[in-house]
C-alpha positions as CSV (number, residue, x, y, z in Angstrom):
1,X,-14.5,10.5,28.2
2,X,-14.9,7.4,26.6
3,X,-11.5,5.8,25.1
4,X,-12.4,3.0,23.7
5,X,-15.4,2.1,21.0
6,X,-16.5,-0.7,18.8
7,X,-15.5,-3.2,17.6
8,X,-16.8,-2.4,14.7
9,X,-16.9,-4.0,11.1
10,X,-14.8,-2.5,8.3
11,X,-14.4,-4.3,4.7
12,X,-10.7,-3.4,5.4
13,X,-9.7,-4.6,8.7
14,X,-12.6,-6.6,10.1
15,X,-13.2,-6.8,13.6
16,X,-11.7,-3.7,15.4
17,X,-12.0,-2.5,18.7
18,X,-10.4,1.2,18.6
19,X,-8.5,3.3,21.0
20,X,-9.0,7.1,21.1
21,X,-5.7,8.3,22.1
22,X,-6.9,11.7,22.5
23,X,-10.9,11.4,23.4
24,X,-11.9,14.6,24.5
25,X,-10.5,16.9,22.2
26,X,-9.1,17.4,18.9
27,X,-4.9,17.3,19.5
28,X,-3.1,17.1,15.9
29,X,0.2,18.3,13.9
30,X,-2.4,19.0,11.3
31,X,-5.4,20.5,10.6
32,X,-7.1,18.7,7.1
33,X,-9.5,20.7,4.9
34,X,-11.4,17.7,5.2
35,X,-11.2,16.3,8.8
36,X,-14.8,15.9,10.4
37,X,-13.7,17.8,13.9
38,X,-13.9,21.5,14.0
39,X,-11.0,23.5,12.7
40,X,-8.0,23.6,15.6
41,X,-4.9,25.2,15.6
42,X,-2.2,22.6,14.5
43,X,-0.3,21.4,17.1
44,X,3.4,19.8,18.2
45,X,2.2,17.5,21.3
46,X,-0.7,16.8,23.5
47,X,-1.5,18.5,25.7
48,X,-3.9,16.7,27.2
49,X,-2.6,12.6,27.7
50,X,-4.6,9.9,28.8
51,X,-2.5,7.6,31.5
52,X,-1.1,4.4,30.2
53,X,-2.8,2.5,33.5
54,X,-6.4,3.8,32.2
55,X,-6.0,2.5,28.8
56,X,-4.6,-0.7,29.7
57,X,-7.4,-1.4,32.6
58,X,-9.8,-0.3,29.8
59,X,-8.5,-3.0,27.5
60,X,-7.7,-5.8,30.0
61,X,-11.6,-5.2,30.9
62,X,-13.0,-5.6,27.4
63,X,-10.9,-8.6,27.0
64,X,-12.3,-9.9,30.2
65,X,-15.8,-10.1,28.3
66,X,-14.5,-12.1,25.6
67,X,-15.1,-9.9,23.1
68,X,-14.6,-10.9,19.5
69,X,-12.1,-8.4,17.4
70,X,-9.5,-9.2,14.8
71,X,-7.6,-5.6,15.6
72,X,-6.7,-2.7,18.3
73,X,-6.7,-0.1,16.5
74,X,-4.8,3.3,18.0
75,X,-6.3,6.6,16.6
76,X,-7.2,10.1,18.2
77,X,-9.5,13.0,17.5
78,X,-6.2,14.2,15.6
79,X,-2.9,12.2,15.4
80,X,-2.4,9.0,17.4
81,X,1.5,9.4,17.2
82,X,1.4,12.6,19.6
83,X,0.6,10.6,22.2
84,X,3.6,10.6,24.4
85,X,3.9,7.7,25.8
86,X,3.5,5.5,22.4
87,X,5.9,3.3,22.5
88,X,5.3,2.3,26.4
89,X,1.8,1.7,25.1
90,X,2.4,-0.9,22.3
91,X,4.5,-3.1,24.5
92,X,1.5,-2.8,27.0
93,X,-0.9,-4.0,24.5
94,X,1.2,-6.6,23.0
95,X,1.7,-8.4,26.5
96,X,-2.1,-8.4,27.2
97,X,-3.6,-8.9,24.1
98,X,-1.1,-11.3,22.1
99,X,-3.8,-12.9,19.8
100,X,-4.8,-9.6,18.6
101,X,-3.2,-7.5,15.8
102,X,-2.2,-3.8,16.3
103,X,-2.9,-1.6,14.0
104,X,-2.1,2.8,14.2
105,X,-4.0,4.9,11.8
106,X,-1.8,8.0,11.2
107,X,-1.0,11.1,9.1
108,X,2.4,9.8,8.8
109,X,4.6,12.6,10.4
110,X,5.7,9.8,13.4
111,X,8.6,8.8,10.7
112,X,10.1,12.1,11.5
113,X,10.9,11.5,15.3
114,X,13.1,8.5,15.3
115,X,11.7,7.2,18.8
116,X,7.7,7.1,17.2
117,X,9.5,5.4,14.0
118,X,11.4,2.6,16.1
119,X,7.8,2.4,17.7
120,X,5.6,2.3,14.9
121,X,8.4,-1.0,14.0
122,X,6.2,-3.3,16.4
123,X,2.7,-2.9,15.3
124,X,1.0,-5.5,12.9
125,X,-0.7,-3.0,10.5
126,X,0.2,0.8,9.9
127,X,-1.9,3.2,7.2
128,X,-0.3,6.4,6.8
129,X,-2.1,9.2,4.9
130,X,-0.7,10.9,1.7
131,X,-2.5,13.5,0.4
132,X,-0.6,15.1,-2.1
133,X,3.1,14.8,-2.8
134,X,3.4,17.8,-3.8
135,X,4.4,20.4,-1.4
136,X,2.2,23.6,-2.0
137,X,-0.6,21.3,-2.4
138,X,0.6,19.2,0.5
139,X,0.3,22.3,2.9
140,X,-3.1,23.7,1.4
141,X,-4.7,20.0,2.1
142,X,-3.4,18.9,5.4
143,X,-3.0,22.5,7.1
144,X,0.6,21.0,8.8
145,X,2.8,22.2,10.6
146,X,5.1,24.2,8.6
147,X,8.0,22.4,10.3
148,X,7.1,18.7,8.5
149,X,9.1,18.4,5.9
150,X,7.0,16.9,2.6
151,X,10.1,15.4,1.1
152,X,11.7,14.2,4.1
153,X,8.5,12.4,5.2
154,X,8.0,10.4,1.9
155,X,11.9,9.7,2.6
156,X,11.4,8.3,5.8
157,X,7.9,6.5,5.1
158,X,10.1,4.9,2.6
159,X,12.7,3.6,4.9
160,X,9.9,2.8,7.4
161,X,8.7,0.4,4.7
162,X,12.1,-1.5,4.0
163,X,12.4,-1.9,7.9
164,X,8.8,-3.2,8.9
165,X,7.8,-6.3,9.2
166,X,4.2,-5.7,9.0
167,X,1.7,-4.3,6.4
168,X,1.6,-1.2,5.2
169,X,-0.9,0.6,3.6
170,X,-1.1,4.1,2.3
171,X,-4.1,5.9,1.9
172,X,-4.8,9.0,-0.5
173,X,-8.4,11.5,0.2
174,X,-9.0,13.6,-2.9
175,X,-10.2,17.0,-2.7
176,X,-12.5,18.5,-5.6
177,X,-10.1,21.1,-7.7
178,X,-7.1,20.4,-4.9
179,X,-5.6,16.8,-5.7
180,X,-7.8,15.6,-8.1
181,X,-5.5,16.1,-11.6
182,X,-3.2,13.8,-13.4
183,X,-0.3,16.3,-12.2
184,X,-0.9,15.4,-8.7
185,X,-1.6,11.6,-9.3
186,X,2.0,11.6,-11.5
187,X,3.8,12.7,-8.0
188,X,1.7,10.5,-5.9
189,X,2.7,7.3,-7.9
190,X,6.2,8.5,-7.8
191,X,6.5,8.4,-3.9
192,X,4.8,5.5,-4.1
193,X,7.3,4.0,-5.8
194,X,9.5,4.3,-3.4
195,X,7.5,4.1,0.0
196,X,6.5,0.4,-1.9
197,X,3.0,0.2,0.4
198,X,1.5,-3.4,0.4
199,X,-1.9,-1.4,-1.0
200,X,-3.7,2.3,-1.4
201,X,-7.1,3.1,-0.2
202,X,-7.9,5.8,-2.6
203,X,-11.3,8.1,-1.1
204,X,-13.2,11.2,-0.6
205,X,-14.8,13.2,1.6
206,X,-17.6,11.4,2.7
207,X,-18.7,13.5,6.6
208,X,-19.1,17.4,6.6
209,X,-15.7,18.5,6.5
210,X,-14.3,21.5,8.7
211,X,-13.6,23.7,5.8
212,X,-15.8,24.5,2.8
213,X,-14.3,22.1,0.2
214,X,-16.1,19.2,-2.3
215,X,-15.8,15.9,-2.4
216,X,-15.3,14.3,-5.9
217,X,-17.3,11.6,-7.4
218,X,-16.5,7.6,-7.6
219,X,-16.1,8.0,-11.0
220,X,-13.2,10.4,-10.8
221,X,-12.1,8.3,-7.7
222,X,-12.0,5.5,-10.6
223,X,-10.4,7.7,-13.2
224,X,-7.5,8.8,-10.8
225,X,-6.9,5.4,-9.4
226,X,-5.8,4.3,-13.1
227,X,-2.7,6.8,-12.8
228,X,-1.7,4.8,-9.4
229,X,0.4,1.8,-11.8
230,X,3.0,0.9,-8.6
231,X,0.7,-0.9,-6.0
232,X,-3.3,-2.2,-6.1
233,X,-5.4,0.0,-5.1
234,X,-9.0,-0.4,-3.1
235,X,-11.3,2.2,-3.4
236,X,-13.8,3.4,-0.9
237,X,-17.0,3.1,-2.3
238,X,-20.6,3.1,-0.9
239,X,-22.5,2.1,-4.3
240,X,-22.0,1.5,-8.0
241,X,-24.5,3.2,-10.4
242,X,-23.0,1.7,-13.8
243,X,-24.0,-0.9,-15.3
244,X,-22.8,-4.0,-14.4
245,X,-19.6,-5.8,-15.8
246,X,-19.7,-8.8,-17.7
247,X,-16.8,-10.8,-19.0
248,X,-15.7,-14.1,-21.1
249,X,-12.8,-16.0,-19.5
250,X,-10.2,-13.9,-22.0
251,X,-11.1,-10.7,-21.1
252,X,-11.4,-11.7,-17.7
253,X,-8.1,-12.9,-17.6
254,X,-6.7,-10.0,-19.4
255,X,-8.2,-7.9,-17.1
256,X,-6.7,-9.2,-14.1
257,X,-3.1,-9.7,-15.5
258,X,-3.0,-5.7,-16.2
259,X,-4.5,-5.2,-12.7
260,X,-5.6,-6.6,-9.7
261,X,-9.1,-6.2,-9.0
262,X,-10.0,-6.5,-4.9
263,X,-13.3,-8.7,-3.5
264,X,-15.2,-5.1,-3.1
265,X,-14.4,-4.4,-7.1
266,X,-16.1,-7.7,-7.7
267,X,-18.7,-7.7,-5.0
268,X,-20.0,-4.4,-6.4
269,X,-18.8,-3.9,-9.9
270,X,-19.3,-7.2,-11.7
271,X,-22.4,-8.9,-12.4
272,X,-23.1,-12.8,-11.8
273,X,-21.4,-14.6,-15.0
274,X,-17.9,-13.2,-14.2
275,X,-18.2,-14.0,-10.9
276,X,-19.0,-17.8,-11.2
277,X,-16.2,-17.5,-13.6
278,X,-13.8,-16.3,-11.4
279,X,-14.6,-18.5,-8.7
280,X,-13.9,-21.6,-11.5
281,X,-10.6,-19.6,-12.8
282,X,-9.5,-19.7,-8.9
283,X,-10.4,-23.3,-8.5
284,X,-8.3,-23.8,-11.6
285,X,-5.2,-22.1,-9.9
286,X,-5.4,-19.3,-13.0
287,X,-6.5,-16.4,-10.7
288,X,-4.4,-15.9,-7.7
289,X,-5.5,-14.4,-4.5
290,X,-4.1,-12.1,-2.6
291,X,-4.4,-11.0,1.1
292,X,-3.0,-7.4,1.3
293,X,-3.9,-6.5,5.3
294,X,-7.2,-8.0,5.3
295,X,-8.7,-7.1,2.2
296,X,-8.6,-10.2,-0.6
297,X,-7.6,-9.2,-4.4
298,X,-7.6,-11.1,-7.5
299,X,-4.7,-11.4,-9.7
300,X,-3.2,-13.4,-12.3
């Protein structure tokens, strides 16, 4: 039963080492069309819990060999926030590891329960998942509990956000011929609106997923991340097959004032001239950049 692995590298967070809250099984208040684990019956707690003391000596161990990592990340093979003994945990980590930023990777539903909310409060970096904020949609997507409350939840991730002092970030999977419309992107931006993330990460399915359902392709990733006008959005991608961008200082400019464009964008979209010329624009002080939870984007 191993509860800890990495660190590993991610374009989004750097360095982490992660934390499997629930290693040996699959323990979640959902059950995703998508998820890579085998379908399992949705469920309200674990079940199965992992002692703080294990954890902790697990941690204090790793740190012992001077591992580099940027992050401790807490996820699961399910939800992170059913762990019981959450908030016990964060204060553990923070007190041992004080040079390293924490960071949960959750569905979200830890909003509803005002003790995982108050906990959730003392982590560096939290990504919630949003599917679809639309309820019937919502429910044929995530397989929740029918208990959690769509509206209630974009509510309270709302109020999260005006209470935290951290980052942020919302992330949106899209499902072939489930959440991939302009309908459901309408919604989405709406709650987004008011949750006010610090950025989305916009993907698809990319591992054989527990139920028989599609992934869509980058290009309607792209199409659907144009309908998303309230925050920047990074998308996931793995390679470009266009043809690369090029761009005079003007349209470069113009580009970047209507929206920000992150350093994966560049890295993969734009082609050699534009990026010289960006590096000059930044020197210049007409491009800004921004650092939104580890990921830089370019604005004017």
């Amino acid at each position: 039963m191993k509860i800890l692995f990495g660190p590993v590298s991610s374009r989004r967070f750097g360095r982490s080492l992660g934390i499997d809250l629930s290693p040996s099984k699959k323990q979640c208040n959902f059950d995703c069309v998508y998820c890579e684990l085998d379908p399992k019956k949705a469920q309200e707690k674990q079940d199965e819990i992992i002692s703080i003391d294990k954890i902790i000596s697990e941690v204090k161990a790793m740190l012992e060999k001077n591992v580099e990592f940027d992050f401790l990340t807490l996820t699961a093979n399910g939800e992170p926030s059913l762990y019981p003994y959450l908030n016990e945990l964060i204060l553990s980590l923070r007190s041992i590891a004080k040079d390293k930023k924490l960071l949960i990777l959750s569905n979200g539903t830890a909003v509803l329960d005002e003790d995982k909310f108050n906990a959730l409060l003392k982590l560096d970096v939290v990504k919630f998942s949003l599917d679809s904020a639309v309820a019937k949609t919502f429910y044929r997507i995530d397989r929740a509990l029918k208990n959690i409350d769509l509206e209630k939840m974009i509510e309270k991730m709302a109020d999260f956000r005006a209470r935290f002092n951290g980052d942020l970030i919302m992330e949106i999977l899209v499902v072939k011929d489930l959440n991939d419309n302009e309908e459901e992107f309408e919604a989405l931006n709406q709650a987004l609106k008011k949750i006010m993330p610090l950025r989305v990460d916009l993907s698809t399915i990319d591992r054989p997923p527990a139920y028989a359902v599609k992934k869509v392709s980058e290009e309607k990733l792209l199409e659907l991340s144009k309908l998303i006008d309230s925050t920047p959005v990074l998308l996931a991608k793995r390679h470009y097959e266009g043809e690369k961008l090029s761009f005079n200082e003007e349209e470069l400019l113009k580009m970047l004032h209507l929206r920000s464009q992150s350093e994966i964008d560049i890295e993969v979209k734009f082609d050699e001239q534009p990026k010289t010329l960006l590096n000059q624009l930044i020197k210049e002080k007409k491009v800004k950049i921004l650092d939104l939870a580890g990921v830089k984007f370019y604005k004017v």
